[in-house]
C-alpha positions in Angstrom: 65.8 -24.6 -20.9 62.1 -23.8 -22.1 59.1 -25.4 -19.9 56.4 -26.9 -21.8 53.3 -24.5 -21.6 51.0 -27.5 -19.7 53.5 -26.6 -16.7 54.1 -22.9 -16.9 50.5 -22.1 -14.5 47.7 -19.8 -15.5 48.3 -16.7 -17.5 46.8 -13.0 -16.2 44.4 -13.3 -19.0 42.9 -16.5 -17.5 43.0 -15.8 -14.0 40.8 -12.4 -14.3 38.6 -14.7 -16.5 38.0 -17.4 -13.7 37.8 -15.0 -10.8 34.9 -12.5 -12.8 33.3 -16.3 -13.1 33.6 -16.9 -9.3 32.6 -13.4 -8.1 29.5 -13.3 -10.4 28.5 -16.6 -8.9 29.1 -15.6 -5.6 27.3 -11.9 -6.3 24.2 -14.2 -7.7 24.2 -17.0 -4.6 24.0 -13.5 -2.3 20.8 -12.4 -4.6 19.1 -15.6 -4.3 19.9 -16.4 -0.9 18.6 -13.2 0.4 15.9 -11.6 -2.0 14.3 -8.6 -2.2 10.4 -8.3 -0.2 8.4 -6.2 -2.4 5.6 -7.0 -0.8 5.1 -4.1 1.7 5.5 -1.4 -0.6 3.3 -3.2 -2.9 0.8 -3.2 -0.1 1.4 0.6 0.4 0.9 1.4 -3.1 -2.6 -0.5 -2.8 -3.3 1.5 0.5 -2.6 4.8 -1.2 -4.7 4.1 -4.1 -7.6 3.2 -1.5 -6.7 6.7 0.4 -7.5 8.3 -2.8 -10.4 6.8 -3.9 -12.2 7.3 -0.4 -11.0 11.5 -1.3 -12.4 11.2 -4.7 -15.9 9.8 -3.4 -16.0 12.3 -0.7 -15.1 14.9 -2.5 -17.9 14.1 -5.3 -20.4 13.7 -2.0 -18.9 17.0 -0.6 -19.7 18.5 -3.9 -23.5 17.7 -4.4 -24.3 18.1 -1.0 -22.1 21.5 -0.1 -20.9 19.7 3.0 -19.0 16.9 4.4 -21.5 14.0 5.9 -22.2 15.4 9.5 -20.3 12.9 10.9 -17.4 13.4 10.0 -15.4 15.6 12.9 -12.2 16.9 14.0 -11.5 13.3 15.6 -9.6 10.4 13.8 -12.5 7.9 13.5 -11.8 4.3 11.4 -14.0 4.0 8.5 -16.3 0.7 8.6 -19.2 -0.8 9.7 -18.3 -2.1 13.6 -19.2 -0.7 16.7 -17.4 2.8 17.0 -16.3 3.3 13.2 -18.0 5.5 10.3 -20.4 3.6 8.2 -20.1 5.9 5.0 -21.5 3.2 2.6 -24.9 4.3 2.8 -23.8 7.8 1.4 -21.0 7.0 -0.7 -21.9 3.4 -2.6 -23.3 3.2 -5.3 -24.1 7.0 -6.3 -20.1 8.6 -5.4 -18.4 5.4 -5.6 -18.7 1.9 -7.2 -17.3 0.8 -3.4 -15.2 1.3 -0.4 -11.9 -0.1 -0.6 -10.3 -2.1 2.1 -6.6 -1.7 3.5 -4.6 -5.1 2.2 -4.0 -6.3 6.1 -7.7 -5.6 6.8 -8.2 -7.7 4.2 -6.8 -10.8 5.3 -9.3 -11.1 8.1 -12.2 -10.8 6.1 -11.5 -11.5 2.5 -14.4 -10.0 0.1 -15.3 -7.4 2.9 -17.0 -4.4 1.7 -19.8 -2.4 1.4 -21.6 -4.6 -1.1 -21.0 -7.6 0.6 -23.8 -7.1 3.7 -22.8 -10.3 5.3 -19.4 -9.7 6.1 -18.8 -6.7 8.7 -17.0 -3.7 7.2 -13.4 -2.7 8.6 -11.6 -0.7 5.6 -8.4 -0.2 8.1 -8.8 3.7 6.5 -9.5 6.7 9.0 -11.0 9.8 8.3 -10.8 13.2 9.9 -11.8 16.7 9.5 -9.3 19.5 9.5 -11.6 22.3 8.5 -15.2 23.5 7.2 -14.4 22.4 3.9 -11.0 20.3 4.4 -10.9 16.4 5.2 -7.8 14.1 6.1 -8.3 10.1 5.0 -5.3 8.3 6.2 -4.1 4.5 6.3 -2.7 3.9 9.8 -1.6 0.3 8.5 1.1 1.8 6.4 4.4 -0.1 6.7 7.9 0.5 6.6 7.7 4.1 8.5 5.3 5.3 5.3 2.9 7.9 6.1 0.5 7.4 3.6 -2.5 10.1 4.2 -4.6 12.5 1.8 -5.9 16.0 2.4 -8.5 17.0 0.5 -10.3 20.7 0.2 -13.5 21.0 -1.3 
């Protein structure tokens, strides 16, 4: 005795068809549920880019003058404005660099902050060192995820 198709049950065929459908949903609910943070290495990548432009400028200071500013030395100092940090705007901006750039969480404190804006105190979140004579370290402490994100520059 034959059985009519409409009661013989799904063929291979279909069932690898409806179970690629339910693991593709269940592979996209996961994504959704649960998506990826960019947003601290997109803050990294904006902290190295500040990193490098504070080298360039000092290295184009460096270069006209034959020295590093005198105050730079062998101690990790934070670059800025307050009480105990490095002013270097008044040597840097606007003959070495069009402007200081500020770390992304030093930001959030004090949105616009930098060295043309003289009514907002300056805290890059950057540090600067020397290592040498004629060798400097900038560095962003802030870094996040376990980055080290720091620039040795020679001159």
């Amino acid at each position: 005795m034959r059985v009519p198709r409409s009661q013989q049950g799904f063929t291979l065929p279909e069932l690898l068809v409806a179970g690629g459908f339910v693991g593709v949903l269940a592979v996209l609910a996961i994504f959704f549920s649960h998506p990826i943070d960019f947003g601290p290495k997109q803050r990294n990548a904006e902290r190295w880019t500040g990193v490098a432009q504070i080298s360039q400028a000092l290295t184009r200071y460096a270069k006209a003058t034959g020295s590093l500013p005198p105050m730079i030395t062998t101690d990790e100092i934070p670059i800025g404005d307050d009480t105990d940090m490095l002013n270097l705007c008044p040597l840097l901006v606007p003959a070495y660099a069009k402007d200081l750039s500020v770390d992304p969480e030093a930001a959030k404190d004090r949105p616009g902050a930098a060295c043309t804006k003289s009514d907002i105190a300056l805290i890059t979140g950057y540090t600067i060192h020397k290592t040498g004579d004629r060798s400097f370290v900038v560095a962003a402490p802030l870094a996040e995820g376990g980055e080290t994100i720091q620039i040795t520059r020679s001159f």
